[in-house]
C-alpha positions in Angstrom: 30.9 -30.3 -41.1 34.3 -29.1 -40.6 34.5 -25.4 -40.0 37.7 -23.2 -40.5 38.6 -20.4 -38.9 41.4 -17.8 -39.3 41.9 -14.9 -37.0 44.0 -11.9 -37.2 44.3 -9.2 -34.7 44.0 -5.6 -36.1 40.2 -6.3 -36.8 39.3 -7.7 -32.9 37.1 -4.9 -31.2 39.2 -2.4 -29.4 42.3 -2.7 -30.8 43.7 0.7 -33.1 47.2 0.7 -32.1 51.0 -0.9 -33.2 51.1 -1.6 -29.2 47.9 -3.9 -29.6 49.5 -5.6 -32.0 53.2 -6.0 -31.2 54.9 -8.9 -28.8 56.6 -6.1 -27.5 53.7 -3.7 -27.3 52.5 -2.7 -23.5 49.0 -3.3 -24.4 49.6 -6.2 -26.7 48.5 -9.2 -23.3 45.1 -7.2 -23.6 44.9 -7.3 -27.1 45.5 -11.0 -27.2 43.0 -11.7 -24.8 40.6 -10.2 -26.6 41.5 -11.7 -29.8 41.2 -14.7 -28.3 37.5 -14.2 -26.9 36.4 -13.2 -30.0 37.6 -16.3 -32.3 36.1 -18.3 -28.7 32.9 -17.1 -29.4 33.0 -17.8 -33.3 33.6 -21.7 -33.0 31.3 -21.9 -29.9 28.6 -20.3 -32.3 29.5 -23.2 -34.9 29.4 -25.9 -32.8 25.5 -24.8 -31.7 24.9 -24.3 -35.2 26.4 -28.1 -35.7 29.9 -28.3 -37.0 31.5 -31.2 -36.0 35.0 -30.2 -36.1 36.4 -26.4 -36.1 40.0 -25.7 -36.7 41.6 -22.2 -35.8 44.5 -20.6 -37.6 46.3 -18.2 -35.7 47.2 -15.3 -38.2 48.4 -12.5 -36.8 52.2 -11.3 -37.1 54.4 -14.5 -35.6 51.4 -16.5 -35.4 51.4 -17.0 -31.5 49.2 -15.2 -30.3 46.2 -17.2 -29.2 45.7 -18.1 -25.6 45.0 -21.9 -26.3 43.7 -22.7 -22.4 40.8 -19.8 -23.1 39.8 -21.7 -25.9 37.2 -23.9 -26.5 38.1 -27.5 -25.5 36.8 -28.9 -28.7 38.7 -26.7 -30.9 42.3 -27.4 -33.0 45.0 -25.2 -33.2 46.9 -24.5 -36.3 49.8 -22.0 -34.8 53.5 -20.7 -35.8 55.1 -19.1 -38.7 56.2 -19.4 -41.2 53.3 -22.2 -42.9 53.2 -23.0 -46.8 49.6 -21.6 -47.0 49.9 -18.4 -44.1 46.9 -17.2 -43.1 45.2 -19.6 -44.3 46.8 -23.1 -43.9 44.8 -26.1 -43.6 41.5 -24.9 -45.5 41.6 -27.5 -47.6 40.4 -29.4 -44.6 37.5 -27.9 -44.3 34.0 -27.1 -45.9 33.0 -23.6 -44.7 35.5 -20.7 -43.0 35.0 -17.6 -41.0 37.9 -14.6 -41.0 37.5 -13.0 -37.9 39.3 -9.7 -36.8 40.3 -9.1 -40.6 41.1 -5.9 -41.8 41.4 -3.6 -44.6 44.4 -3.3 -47.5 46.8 -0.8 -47.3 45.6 3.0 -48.8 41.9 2.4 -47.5 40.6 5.8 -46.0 39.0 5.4 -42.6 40.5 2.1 -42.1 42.0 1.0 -38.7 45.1 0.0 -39.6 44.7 -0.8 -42.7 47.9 -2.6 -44.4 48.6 -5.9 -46.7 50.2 -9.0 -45.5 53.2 -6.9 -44.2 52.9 -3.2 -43.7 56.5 -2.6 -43.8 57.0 -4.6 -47.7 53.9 -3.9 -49.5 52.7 -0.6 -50.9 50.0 -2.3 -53.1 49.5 -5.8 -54.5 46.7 -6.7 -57.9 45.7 -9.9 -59.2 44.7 -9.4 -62.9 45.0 -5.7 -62.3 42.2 -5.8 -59.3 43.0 -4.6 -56.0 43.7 -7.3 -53.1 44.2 -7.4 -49.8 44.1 -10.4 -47.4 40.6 -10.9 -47.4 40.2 -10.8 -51.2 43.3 -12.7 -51.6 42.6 -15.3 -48.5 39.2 -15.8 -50.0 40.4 -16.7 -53.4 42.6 -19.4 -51.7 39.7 -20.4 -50.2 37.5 -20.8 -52.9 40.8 -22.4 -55.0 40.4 -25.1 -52.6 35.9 -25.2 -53.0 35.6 -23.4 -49.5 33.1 -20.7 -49.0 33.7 -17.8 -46.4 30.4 -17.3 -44.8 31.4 -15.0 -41.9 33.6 -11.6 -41.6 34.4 -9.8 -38.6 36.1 -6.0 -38.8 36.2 -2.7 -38.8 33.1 -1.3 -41.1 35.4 -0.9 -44.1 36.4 -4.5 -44.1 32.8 -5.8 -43.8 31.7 -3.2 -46.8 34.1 -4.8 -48.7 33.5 -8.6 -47.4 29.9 -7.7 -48.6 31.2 -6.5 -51.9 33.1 -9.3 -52.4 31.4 -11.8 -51.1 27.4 -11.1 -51.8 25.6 -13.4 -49.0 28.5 -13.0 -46.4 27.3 -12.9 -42.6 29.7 -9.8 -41.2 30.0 -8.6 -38.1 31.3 -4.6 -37.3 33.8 -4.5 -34.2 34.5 -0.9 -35.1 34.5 2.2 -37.4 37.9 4.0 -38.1 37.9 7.7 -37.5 41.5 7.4 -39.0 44.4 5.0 -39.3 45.0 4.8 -35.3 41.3 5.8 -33.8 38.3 4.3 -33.9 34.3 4.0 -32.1 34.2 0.9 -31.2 31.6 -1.2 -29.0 31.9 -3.0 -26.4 33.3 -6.1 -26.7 30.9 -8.4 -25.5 28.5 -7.0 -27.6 30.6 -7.6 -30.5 31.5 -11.1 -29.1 27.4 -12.1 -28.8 27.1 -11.0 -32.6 30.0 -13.2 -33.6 28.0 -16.1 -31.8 24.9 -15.6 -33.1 26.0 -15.0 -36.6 28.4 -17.4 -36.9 25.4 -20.4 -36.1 23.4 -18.7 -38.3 25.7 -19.0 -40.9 26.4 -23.0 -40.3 23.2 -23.6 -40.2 22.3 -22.5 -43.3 25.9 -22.9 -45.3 24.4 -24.5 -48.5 23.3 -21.2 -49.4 26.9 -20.0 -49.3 29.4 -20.1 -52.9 33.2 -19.6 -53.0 34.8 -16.9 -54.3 36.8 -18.1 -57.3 38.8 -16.2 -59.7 39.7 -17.4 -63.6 42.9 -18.0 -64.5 45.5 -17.8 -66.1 46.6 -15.0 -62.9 48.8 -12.3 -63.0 49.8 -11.0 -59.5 51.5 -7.8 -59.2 53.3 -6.2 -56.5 54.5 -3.0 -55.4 56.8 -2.7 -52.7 57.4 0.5 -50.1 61.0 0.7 -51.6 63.1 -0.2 -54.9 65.4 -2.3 -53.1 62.9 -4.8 -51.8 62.5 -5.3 -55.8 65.7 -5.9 -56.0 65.6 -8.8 -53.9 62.5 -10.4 -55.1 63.5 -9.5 -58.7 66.5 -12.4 -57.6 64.0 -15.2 -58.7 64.2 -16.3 -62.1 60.2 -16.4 -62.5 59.2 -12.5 -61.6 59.3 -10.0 -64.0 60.6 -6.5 -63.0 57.8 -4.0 -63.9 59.3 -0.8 -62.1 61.6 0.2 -59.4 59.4 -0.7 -57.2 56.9 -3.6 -58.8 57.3 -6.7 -59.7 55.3 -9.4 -61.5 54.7 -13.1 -61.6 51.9 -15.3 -63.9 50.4 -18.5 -62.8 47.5 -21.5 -64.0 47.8 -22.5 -60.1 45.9 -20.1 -57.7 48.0 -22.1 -54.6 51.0 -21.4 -56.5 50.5 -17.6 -57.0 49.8 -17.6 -52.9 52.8 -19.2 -52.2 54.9 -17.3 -54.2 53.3 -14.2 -53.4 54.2 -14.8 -49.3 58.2 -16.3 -50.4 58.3 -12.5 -52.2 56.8 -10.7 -49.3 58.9 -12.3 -46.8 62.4 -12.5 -49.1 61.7 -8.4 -49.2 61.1 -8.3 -45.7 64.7 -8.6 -45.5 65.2 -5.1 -46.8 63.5 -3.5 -43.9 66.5 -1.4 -42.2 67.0 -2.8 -38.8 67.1 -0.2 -35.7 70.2 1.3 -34.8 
């Protein structure tokens, strides 16, 4: 069994601030560490629980972020930006997948750091007028593609809603927000046992596990942080202006709605004033 994992950094135990997460940020070699201790510990618990093969996508900001020599030696790297499928390319690989470090969509209360896909572009995004962030939206792709997520690793809001969304999900807690830049949070090797444990648990008993699948036809909807950022996006023949600030765009094709959805995000991305 081939067993995917993608990994993103706001989620990881300990981090709650921009200079965790930034190249540029003066905690950001700490932060990456333990980012990449805690995916470790995820693939070593699915090899124990027997995977054969588990691939890691690095999904955090540039998408370089993972110390590959700290890394399991039986492990594969997917790494690099920008990939057709983001966050979650090569899952069509794979049989069963694990988002570790996640964390919550943008307007969550009590969230660390809670924002979607880019916290700079998005206000808000919908598919068929529910709310999505990258877990919901990750998921779907996953399920698109007949892969279950059967492990979740975040702050407490981002595990509530993996649990919400996802019924049977195994989840692990690395933190609870006290706002968007504070959190408690445990100790990391405590959180990095639980993501061990849990994540054999969950191989070894993945056939009770479904993937999340949404009907189509979809509708995805997107509201950006400024009106000009639409204006960009709104350049493509295929979206449909909704309001200053939102934009549409209808697919049959779940892989197609992702794809479009990250050429948007990242097009409007180019609207983001650069620093004096």
């Amino acid at each position: 069994m081939k067993v995917y994992i993608s990994v993103d950094i706001e989620g990881i135990c300990g981090v709650v601030d921009l200079d965790h997460t930034r190249r540029d940020g003066k905690d950001y070699t700490q932060a990456r560490l333990l980012m990449t201790r805690e995916v470790n510990e995820a693939a070593r618990g699915a090899f124990e629980g027997g995977a054969s093969h588990v691939l890691i996508n690095d999904s955090h900001g540039s998408m370089i972020n993972l110390i590959l020599d700290e890394l399991d030696e039986r492990i594969t790297l997917i790494s690099g930006s920008p990939k057709p499928l983001s966050m979650i390319q090569g899952i069509e690989e794979c049989d069963a997948a694990f988002f570790i470090g996640y964390h919550a969509p943008a307007g969550t209360i009590d969230a660390v750091m809670d924002h979607t896909y880019h916290g700079r572009v998005v206000y808000g995004l919908q598919v068929n007028g529910r709310k999505m962030g990258e877990l919901d939206m990750n998921a779907a792709l996953a399920g698109y593609y007949g892969v279950p997520v059967i492990l979740v690793s975040g702050d407490k809001k981002t595990t509530e809603k993996a649990q919400e969304l996802l019924k049977s999900v195994e989840t692990v807690v690395s933190k609870e927000g006290i706002g968007r830049f504070a959190a408690w949070s445990r100790h990391p090797s405590k959180v990095r046992e639980e993501i061990r444990k849990k994540a054999r648990f969950a191989v070894e008993t993945v056939h009770r596990f479904i993937p999340f699948q949404m009907d189509p036809p979809y509708e995805l909807q997107i509201d950006f942080l400024q009106s000009h950022m639409a204006d960009r996006v709104d350049l493509i023949p295929e979206i449909d202006r909704t309001s200053a600030r939102s934009v549409t765009y209808c697919s049959e094709d779940f892989s197609k709605l992702y794809t479009m959805m990250r050429a948007m995000i990242l097009l409007a991305s180019t609207g983001i004033p650069r620093k004096s």
